[in-house]
C-alpha positions as CSV (number, residue, x, y, z in Angstrom):
1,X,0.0,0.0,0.0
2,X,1.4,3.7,-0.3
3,X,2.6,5.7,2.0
4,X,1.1,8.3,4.3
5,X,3.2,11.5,4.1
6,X,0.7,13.8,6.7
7,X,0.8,16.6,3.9
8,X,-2.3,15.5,2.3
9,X,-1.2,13.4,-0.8
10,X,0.6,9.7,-0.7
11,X,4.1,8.2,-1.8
12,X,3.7,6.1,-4.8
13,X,0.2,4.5,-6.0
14,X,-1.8,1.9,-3.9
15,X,-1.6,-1.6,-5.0
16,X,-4.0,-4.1,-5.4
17,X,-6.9,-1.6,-5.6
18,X,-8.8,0.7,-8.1
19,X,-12.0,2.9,-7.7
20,X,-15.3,3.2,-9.7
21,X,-17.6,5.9,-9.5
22,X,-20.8,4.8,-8.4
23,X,-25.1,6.3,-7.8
24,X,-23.7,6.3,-4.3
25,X,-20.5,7.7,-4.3
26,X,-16.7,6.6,-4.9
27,X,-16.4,2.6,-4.2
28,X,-12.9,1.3,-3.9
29,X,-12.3,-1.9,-5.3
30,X,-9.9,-5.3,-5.1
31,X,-8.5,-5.8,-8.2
32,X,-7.8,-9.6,-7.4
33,X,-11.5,-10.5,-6.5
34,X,-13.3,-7.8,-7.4
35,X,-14.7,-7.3,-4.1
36,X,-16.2,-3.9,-3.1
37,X,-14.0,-2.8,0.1
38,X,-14.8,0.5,0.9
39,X,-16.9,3.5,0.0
40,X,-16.0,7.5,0.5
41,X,-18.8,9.6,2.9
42,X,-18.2,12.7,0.9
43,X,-17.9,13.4,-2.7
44,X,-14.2,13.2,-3.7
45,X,-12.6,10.0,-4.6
46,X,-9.8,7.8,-3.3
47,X,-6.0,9.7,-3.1
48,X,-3.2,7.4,-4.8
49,X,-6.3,4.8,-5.8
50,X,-6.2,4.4,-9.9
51,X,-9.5,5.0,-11.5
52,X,-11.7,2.1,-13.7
53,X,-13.5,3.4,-16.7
């Protein structure tokens, strides 16, 4: 996984993950099983998470 740096952006680009925008908001996804992990409470996606068209 990246790296927190505590000035609001992230060292290198999560692994194993990617994002989809959704009705509901921004749903991070495995990229292994597909499984939804995670969504966002407000309206901005995922930092460092790549993006699925």
């Amino acid at each position: 996984m990246a790296k927190n740096t505590g000035n609001g952006h992230r060292v290198g680009a999560v692994k194993n993950r990617s994002q989809v925008l959704t009705p509901t908001g921004w749903v991070k996804r495995d990229s292994g099983t597909g499984q939804f992990l995670d969504r966002k409470a407000d309206a901005q996606p995922f930092k460092g998470v790549r993006r699925e068209k």
